[in-house]
Steps between C-alpha positions, in 0.01 A plus 500: 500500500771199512844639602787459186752469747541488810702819574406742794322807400809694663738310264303503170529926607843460499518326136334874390707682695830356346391509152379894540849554647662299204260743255605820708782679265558764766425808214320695777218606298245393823668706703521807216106498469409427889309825624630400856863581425491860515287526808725218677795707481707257299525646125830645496642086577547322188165311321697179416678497879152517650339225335841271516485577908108377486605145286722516866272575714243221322770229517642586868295787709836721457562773223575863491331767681319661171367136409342452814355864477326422181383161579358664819394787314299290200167618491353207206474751219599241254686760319809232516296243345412677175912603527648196436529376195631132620196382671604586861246611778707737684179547706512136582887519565433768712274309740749202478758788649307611779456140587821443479588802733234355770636198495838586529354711817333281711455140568183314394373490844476883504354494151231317541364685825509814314348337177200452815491770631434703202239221358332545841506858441373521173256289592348671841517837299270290217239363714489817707500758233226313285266429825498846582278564157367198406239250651508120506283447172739745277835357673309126383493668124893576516577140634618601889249356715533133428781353648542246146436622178229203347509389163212658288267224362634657111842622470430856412674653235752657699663554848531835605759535733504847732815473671515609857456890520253600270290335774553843698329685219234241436293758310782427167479127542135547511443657207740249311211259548273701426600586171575154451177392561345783223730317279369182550836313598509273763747479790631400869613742699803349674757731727597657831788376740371107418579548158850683541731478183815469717632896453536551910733177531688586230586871610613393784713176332268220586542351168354161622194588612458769294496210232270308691222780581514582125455112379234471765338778369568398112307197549236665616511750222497221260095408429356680222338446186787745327802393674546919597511630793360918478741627813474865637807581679801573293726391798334139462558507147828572437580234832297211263580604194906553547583268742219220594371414233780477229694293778199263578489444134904423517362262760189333309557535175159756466291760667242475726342797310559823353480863643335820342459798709154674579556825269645251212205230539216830475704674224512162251082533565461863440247403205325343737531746783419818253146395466443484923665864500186674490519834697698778441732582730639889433816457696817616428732270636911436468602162551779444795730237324745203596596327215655133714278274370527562064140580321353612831504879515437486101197284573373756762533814251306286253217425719485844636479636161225283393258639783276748355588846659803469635822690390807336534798735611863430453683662824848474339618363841723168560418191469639219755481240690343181494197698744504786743644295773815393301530801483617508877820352497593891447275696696599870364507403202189398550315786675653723241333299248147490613507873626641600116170313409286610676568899459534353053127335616419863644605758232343288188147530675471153587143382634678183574826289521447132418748267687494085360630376831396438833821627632467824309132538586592417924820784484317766281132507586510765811654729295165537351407738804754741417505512122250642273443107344383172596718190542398178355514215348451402142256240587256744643526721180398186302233424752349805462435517142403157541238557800707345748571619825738418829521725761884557617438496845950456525493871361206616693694361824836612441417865404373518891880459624358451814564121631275536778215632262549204283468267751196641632334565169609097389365415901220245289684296312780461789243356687353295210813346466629498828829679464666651760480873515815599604680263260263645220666846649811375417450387173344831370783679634762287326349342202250814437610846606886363450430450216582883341814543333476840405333698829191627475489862500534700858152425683506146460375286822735448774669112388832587343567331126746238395637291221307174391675233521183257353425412135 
């Protein structure tokens, strides 16, 4: 792919950002939508002031108070997007304004080394988390053993790209291929920290090499039969889909290839999936929802009402959030949400509540032992009419709350692949057993819960 110009991937972002500005008629209707306003204390300040103080904050790092709230606050519901009627992406402006705020912040020395130190993060908590359940040959199968990615002698029909932390609940990723393979498609699985799309670097206002991780990546997305990439993470998507990709096509003229998420890609083959959905499955299930990424949640109702057996429930709770980590950004909002749910998931006689996510299946899973329902994902659901099976061996650990026990219980595979205990320790603790939002109830083990801060 030959280069139209030759302007700098952080310029050609620029050229989007001004014209969105230009486009942005300051109505307010973003903010009047945005599900984080309430909970972010800023309603009672006026709509059109917030979003005029976040065009500031996007051209200079400096605005009012209440627009850095809500640009802090944003939790990628996409609400905004389907708001404007004048093309805008206040999701994308929103991004643009946190970056601004870094920058404004901090020098690009200081950055960059926290840029690394969260991509080293992400990616010890990765290669730990997956090791701990999964042996060489399966790891091979989800592209993390070999250090380069080869070309298959075919371009398959599509790249599926995992992101980084579905990886610590391989069991979802697993069954992606699975069901993939049933359908006959063919794919490379490409993903982990080597493949990042550039979302670390840019939270922290690396904007240069979060370009250059994603075009790295890009390139390597680029070799299919289709021209589509299938991704899984909804993070990843909304990082290539709003802000690499329609700026490396400013750049080049074209591109590389197109995205579809996972629930999308299996929903536009349901006639082809209803045949393979052989076994009942009497379940009934409610579907926990974040509508970020538009068509996915609809997707998922679809292909959960399309398995013979299972009864779909509507909760009646909110909706929000790009995924249960986004989610975050307001953390009692947040625990009020998924404790609403799960007493909803309760009283309607749930057997089970189906998360899409990885995020949503890592925060609510061990809240299976103290609720009359399981937790999991809607991949499993379709695996099991389908005759497919993967053992979760991340809820099986996690429901011990006992670090120590892990570790002992994982003591094979540490020494398979010659991790260090006491880092592994460390890394269950953090990555694993942090990982809980909303407490478990009174009894849990003896590590102490705290806010995700992953994707």
């Amino acid at each position: 792919m030959q280069p139209m110009t030759d302007i700098s991937f952080e310029t050609a972002l620029g050229e989007r950002v001004d014209e969105m500005l230009d486009a942005c008629t300051r109505c307010g209707k973003c903010v009047e939508v945005c599900p984080s306003v309430r909970p972010a204390g800023i309603s009672a300040t006026r709509s059109e002031d917030i979003i005029s103080g976040v065009l500031d904050l996007v051209r200079t790092g400096d605005g009012p108070e209440a627009a850095r709230q809500w640009a802090a606050s944003c939790m990628l519901s996409g609400e905004c997007i389907k708001a404007c009627d004048y093309g805008v992406n206040p999701r994308f402006l929103l991004a643009m304004a946190r970056l601004g705020i870094a920058k404004a912040d901090s020098g690009l020395p200081e950055r960059r080394r926290q840029g690394l130190e969260r991509y080293r993060d992400l990616g010890r908590d990765v290669t730990v988390l997956s090791r701990l359940q999964l042996d060489s040959e399966v790891l091979e199968r989800l592209g993390q053993k070999s250090a380069t990615v080869s070309k298959p002698a075919e371009a398959p029909d599509f790249i599926f790209y995992t992101g980084c932390n579905v990886l610590k609940t391989p069991h979802i990723a697993l069954l992606a291929l699975d069901i993939m393979d049933a359908l006959g498609v063919t794919y490379q699985v490409m993903g982990g920290p080597s493949h990042c799309c550039g979302v670390m670097q840019l939270r922290t206002g690396d904007l240069e090499m979060s370009g250059r991780m994603a075009s790295s990546t890009m390139e390597k997305l680029s070799h299919s039969k289709s021209g589509q990439v299938i991704s899984w993470c909804p993070s990843c998507y909304v990082q290539f889909t709003e802000l690499t990709l329609p700026t490396i096509e400013r750049q080049h003229g074209s591109r590389p290839f197109e995205m579809t998420p996972f629930m999308r890609f299996l929903d536009g083959r349901l006639a082809q999936l209803k045949p393979q959905l052989q076994r009942r499955v009497e379940m009934r299930v409610a579907l926990h929802r974040h509508p970020g990424v538009v068509g996915v949640m609809e997707a998922a109702a679809e292909i959960l009402k399309a398995i013979p057996g299972v009864e779909l429930v509507d909760l009646k709770q909110p909706a929000v959030g790009l995924q249960s980590v986004n989610v975050g950004v307001l953390p009692a909002f947040k625990r009020e949400l998924q404790l609403n749910e799960l007493e909803a998931a309760r009283d309607a006689g749930l057997d089970a509540l189906v998360a899409v996510y990885h995020s949503d299946h890592r925060e609510l899973c061990a809240h299976e032992r103290d609720w009359p329902f399981r937790i999991v994902n809607l991949l499993e659901v379709v695996g099991e009419s389908m005759g497919l099976h993967r053992h979760d061996r991340y809820k099986q650990l996690k429901i011990m709350q006992d670090a120590d026990q892990i570790v002992a219980e994982c003591s094979d595979l540490i020494t398979k692949h010659s991790l260090d205990a006491g880092n592994a320790r460390s890394v269950i603790v953090k990555a694993m057993l942090g990982d809980q939002p909303l407490p478990l109830k009174p009894g849990s083990g003896p590590v102490g819960q705290s806010a995700s801060d992953g994707h």
